[in-house]
KOLROMI-817575 format. One record per residue (C-alpha): residue number from 1; x negated, y, z. Coordinates in pm, whole numbers, plus 50000, padded with zeros to 5 digits. Layout:
BEGIN
<pos=NUM, east=X, north=Y, up=Z>
...
//
This chain:
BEGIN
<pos=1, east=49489, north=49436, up=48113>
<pos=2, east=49265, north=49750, up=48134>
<pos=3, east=49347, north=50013, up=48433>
<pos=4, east=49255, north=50272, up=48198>
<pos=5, east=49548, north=50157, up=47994>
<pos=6, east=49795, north=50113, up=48280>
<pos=7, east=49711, north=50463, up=48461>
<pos=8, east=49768, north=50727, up=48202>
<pos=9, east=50073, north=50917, up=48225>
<pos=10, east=50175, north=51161, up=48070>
<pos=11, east=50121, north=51451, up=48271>
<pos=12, east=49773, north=51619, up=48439>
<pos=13, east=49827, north=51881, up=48669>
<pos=14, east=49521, north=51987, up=48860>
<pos=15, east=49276, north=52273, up=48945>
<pos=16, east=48943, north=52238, up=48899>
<pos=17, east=48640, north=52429, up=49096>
<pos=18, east=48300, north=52364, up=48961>
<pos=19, east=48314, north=52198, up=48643>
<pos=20, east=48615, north=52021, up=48456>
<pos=21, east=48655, north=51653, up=48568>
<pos=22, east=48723, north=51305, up=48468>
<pos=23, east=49142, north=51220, up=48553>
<pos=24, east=49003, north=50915, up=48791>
<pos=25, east=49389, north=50788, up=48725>
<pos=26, east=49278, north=50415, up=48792>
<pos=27, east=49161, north=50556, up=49124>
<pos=28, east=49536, north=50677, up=49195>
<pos=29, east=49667, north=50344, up=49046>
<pos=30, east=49397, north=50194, up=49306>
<pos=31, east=49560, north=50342, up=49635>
<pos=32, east=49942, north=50254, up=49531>
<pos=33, east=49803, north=49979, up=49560>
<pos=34, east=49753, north=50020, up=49947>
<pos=35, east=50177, north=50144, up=49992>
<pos=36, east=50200, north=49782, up=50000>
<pos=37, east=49919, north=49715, up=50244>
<pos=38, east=50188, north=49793, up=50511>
<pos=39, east=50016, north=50026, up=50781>
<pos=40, east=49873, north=50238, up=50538>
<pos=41, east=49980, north=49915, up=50472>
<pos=42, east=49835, north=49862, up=50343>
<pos=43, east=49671, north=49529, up=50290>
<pos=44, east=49633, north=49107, up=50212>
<pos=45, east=49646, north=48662, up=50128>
<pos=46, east=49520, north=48331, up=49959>
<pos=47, east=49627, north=48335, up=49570>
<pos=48, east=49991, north=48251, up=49548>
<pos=49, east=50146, north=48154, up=49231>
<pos=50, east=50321, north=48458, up=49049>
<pos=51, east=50640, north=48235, up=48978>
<pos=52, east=50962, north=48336, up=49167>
<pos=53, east=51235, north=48115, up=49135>
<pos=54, east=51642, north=48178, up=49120>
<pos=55, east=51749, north=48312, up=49479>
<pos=56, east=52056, north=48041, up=49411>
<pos=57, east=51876, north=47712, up=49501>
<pos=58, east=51720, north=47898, up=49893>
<pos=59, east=51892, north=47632, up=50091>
<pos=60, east=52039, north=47917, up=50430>
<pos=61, east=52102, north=47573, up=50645>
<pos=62, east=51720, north=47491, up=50801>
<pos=63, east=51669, north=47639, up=51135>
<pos=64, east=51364, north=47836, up=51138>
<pos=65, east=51166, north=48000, up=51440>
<pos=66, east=51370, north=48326, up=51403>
<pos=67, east=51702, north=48216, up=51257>
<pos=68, east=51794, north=48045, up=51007>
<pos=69, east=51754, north=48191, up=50641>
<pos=70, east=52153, north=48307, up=50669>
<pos=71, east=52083, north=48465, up=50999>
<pos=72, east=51818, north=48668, up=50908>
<pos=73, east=52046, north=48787, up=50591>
<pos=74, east=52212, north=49025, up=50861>
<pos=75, east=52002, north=49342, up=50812>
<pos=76, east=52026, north=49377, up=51252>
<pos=77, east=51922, north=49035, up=51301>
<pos=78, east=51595, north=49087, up=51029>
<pos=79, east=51523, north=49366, up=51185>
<pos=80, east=51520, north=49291, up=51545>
<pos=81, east=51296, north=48935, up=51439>
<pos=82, east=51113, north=49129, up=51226>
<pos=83, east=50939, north=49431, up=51423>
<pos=84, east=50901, north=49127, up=51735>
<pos=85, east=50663, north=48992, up=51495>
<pos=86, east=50520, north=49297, up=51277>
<pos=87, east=50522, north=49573, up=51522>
<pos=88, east=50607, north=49577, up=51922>
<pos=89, east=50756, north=49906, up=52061>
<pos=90, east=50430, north=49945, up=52222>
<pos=91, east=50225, north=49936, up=51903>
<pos=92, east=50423, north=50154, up=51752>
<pos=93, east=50437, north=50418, up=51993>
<pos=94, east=50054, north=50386, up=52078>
<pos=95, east=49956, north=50364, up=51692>
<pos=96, east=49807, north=50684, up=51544>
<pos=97, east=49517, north=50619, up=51336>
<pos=98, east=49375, north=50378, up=51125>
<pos=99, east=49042, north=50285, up=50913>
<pos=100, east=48987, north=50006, up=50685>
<pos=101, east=48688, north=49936, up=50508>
<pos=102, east=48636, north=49659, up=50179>
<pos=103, east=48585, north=49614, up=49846>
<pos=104, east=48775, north=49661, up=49537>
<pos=105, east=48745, north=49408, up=49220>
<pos=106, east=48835, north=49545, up=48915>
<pos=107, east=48745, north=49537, up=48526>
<pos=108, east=48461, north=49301, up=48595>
<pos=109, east=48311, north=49545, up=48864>
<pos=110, east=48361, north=49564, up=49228>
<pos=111, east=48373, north=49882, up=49425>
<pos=112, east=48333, north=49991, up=49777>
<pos=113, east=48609, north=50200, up=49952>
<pos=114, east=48721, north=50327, up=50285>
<pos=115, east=49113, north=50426, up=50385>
<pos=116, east=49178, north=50628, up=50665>
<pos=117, east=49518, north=50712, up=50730>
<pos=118, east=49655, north=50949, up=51065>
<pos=119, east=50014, north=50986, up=51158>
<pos=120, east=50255, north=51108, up=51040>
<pos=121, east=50117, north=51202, up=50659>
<pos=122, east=49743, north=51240, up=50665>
<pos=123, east=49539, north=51029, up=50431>
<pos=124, east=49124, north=51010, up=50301>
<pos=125, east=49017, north=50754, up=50049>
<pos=126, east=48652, north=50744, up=49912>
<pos=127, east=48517, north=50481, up=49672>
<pos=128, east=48172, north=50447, up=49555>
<pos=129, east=48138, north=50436, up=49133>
<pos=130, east=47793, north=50296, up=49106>
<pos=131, east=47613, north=50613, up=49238>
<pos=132, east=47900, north=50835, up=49274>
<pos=133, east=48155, north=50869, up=49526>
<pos=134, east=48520, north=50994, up=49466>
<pos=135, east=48705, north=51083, up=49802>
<pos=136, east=49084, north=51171, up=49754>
<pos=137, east=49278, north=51350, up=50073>
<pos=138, east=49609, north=51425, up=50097>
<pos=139, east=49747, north=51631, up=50414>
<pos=140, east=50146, north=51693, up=50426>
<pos=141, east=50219, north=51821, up=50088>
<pos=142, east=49849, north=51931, up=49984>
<pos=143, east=49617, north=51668, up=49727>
<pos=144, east=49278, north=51709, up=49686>
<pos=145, east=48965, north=51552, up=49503>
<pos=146, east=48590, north=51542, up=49578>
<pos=147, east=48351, north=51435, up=49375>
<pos=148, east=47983, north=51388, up=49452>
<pos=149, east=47688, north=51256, up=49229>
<pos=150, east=47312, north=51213, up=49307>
<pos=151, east=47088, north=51476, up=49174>
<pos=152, east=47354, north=51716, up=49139>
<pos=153, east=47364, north=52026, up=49384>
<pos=154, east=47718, north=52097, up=49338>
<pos=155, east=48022, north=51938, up=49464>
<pos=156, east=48330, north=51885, up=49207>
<pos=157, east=48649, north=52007, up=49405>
<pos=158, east=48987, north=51972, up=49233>
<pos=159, east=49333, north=52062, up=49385>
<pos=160, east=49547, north=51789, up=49254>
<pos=161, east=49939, north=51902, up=49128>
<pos=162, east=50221, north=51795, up=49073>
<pos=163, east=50373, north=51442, up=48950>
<pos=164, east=50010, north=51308, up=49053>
<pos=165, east=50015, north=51471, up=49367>
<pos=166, east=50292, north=51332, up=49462>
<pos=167, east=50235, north=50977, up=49426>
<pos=168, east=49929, north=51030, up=49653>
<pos=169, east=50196, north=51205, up=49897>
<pos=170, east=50388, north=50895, up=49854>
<pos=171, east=50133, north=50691, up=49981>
<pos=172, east=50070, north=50885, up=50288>
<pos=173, east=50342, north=50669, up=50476>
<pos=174, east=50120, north=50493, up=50793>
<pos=175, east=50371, north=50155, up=50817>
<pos=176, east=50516, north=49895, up=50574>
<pos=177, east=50800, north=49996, up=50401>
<pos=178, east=51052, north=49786, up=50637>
<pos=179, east=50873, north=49929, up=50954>
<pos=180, east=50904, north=50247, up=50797>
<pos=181, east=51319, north=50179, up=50735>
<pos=182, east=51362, north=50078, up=51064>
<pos=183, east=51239, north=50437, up=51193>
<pos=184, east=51468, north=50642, up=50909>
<pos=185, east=51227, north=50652, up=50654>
<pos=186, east=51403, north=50459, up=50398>
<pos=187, east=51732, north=50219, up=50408>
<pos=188, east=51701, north=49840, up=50347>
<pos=189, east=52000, north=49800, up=50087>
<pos=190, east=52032, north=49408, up=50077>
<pos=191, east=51905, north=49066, up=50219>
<pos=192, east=51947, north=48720, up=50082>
<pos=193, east=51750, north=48431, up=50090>
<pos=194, east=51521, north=48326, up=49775>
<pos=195, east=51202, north=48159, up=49670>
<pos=196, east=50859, north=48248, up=49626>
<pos=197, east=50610, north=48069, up=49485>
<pos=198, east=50847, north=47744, up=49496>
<pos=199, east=50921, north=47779, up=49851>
<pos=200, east=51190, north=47910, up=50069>
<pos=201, east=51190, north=48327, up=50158>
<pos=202, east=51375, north=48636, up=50267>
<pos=203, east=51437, north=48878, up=49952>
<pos=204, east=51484, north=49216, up=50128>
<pos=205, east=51523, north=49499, up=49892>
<pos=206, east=51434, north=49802, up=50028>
<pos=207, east=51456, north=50197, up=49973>
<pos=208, east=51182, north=50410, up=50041>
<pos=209, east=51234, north=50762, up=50136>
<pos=210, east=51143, north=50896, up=49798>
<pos=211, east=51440, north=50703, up=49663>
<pos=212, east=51198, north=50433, up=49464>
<pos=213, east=51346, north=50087, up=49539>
<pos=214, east=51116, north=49745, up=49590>
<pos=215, east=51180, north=49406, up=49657>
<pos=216, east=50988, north=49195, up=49939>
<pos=217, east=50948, north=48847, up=49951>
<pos=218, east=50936, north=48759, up=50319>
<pos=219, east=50818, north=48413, up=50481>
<pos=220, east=51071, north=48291, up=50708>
<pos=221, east=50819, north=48090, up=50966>
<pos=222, east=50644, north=48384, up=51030>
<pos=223, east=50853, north=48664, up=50902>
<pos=224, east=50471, north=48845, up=50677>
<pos=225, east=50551, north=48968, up=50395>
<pos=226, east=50462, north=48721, up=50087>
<pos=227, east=50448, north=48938, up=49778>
<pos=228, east=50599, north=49310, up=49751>
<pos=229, east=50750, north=49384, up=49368>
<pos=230, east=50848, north=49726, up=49199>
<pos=231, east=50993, north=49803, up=48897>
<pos=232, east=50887, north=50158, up=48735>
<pos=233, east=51048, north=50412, up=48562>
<pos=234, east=50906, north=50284, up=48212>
<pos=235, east=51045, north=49950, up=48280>
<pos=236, east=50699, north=49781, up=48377>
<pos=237, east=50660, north=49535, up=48720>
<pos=238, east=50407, north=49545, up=48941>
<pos=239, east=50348, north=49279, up=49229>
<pos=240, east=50139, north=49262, up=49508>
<pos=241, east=50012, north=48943, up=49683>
<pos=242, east=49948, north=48955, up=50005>
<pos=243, east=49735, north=48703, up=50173>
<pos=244, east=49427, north=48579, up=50498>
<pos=245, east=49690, north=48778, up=50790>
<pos=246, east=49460, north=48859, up=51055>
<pos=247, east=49567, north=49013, up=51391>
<pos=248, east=49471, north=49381, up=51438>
<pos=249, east=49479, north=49448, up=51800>
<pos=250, east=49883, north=49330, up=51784>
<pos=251, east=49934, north=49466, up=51391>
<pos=252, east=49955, north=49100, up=51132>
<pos=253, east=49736, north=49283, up=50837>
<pos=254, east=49659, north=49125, up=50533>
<pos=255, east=49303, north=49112, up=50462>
<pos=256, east=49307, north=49011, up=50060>
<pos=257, east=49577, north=49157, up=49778>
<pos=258, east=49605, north=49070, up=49434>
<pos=259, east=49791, north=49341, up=49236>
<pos=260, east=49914, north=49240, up=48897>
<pos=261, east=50140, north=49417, up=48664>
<pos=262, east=50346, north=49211, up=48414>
<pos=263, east=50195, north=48879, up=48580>
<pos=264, east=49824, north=49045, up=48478>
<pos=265, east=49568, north=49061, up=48773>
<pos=266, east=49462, north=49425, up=48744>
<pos=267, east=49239, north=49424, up=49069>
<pos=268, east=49194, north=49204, up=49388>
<pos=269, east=49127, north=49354, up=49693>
<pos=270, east=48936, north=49208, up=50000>
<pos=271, east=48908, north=49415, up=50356>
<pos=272, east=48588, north=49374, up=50554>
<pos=273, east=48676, north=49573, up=50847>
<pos=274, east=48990, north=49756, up=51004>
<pos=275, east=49057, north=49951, up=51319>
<pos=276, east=49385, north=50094, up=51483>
<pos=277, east=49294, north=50430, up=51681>
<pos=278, east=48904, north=50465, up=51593>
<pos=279, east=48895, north=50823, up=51748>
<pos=280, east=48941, north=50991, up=51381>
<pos=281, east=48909, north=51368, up=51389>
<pos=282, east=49234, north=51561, up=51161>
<pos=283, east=48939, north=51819, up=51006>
<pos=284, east=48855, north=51531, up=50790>
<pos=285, east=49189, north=51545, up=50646>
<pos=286, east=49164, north=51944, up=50555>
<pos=287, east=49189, north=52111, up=50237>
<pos=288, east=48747, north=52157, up=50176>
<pos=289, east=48740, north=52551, up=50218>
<pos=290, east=48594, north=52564, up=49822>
<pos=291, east=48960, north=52497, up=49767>
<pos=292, east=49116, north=52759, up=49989>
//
């Protein structure tokens, strides 16, 4: 499946400066894609198969390293085991910035991109398009777009609007959605065990503070997230895989996702390069004073 198919809603809200522009919507489809990456999440695993089985045959008996599968059903007892492994009080207190750097597969072409994300809802994220480069930032409630090409003086601002500003808003959130619960910023509604990919997980279902629900598959050795899994408004799933967990000075991240939508890979995503606190200024998240 295209991402020129899946990305074109109905609605196109924007202001343009300097020439009318190109929607980019795969671009916006690109960085929902990083809500699940977790920090600014977001973020990444060896292929798993797409196949979830019936929650009814998760045996709750086994003793695992933090409880056994009925333990870790109590939404205290999850949570507790769950920032101990995801994120310390220390990390989260200390935790203000972060940059990641990689590649984006997609539609038979791969694309390189950087995210940087700064507490509590600043965001910048540039990709290169062959010889172009497309930088999105969002700042509180204000979305933006650059766009520059070679051999062009000019610089194509637009002030992005409504419904598609806010799902670039959305994605401003800095930590997973069940770090992000755990600090008011959402409500996990129910936990239960399941299976993913044939083996034994957590199935939290989750609330973000937008209201949009998604269910998590959780491994219960190590208590990372597995596979994250939304159902839109026009009745269409999307899933993303999260695999190769590295440790980021304390932070598990996920350095590969797979993002499918109705079990079709749409684009794969590998990171090359992350840092937490790399001394990022806030004037890079600003409104570009062609907008103002």
């Amino acid at each position: 499946m295209h991402l020129n198919n899946v990305m074109r809603p109905a609605y196109t809200n924007t202001k343009v400066i300097n020439g009318q522009l190109t929607t980019l919507q795969k671009l916006c489809w690109l960085l929902l894609c990083f809500g699940m990456i977790g920090l600014a999440s977001a973020i990444v695993y060896s292929v798993i198969n797409n196949k979830v089985s019936s929650p009814k045959s998760a045996p709750i008996e086994a003793q695992l390293p933090y409880g056994s599968i009925e333990e870790l059903s109590d939404p205290k007892t999850f949570m507790a085991a769950y920032l101990s492994v995801n994120c310390k009080p220390d990390l989260l207190r200390r935790t203000q910035t972060l940059r990641v750097a990689g590649t984006i597969e997609r539609d038979g072409l791969s694309e390189t991109f950087t995210l940087i994300k700064k507490r509590p809802n600043k965001m910048r994220f540039s990709v290169k398009q062959g010889l172009k480069e497309v930088t999105f930032g969002a700042n509180t409630e204000i979305v933006w777009r650059c766009v520059r090409s070679p051999g062009q003086q000019e610089v194509n601002y637009v002030l992005i609007e409504g419904d598609e500003a806010l799902q670039w808003i959305k994605q401003t959130r800095f930590f997973d959605l069940i770090i992000s619960a755990s600090q008011g910023e959402g409500q996990i509604l129910e936990i239960e065990g399941g299976q993913w990919a044939e083996k034994d997980s957590l199935k939290v279902r989750v609330m973000d503070a937008y209201g949009d629900t998604y269910v998590i598959f959780i491994d219960p050795q190590t208590l990372y997230p597995l596979a994250e899994r939304q159902t839109r408004h026009n009745g269409k799933t999307t899933e993303t895989i999260f695999n190769d967990y590295r440790d980021l000075d304390g932070l598990p991240t996920p350095f590969q996702l797979t993002v499918s939508q109705e079990n079709n890979a749409v684009s794969k995503i590998q990171i090359n390069s992350a840092a937490i606190n790399p001394g990022i200024l806030s004037k890079l998240f600003e409104l570009p004073s062609a907008l103002r």
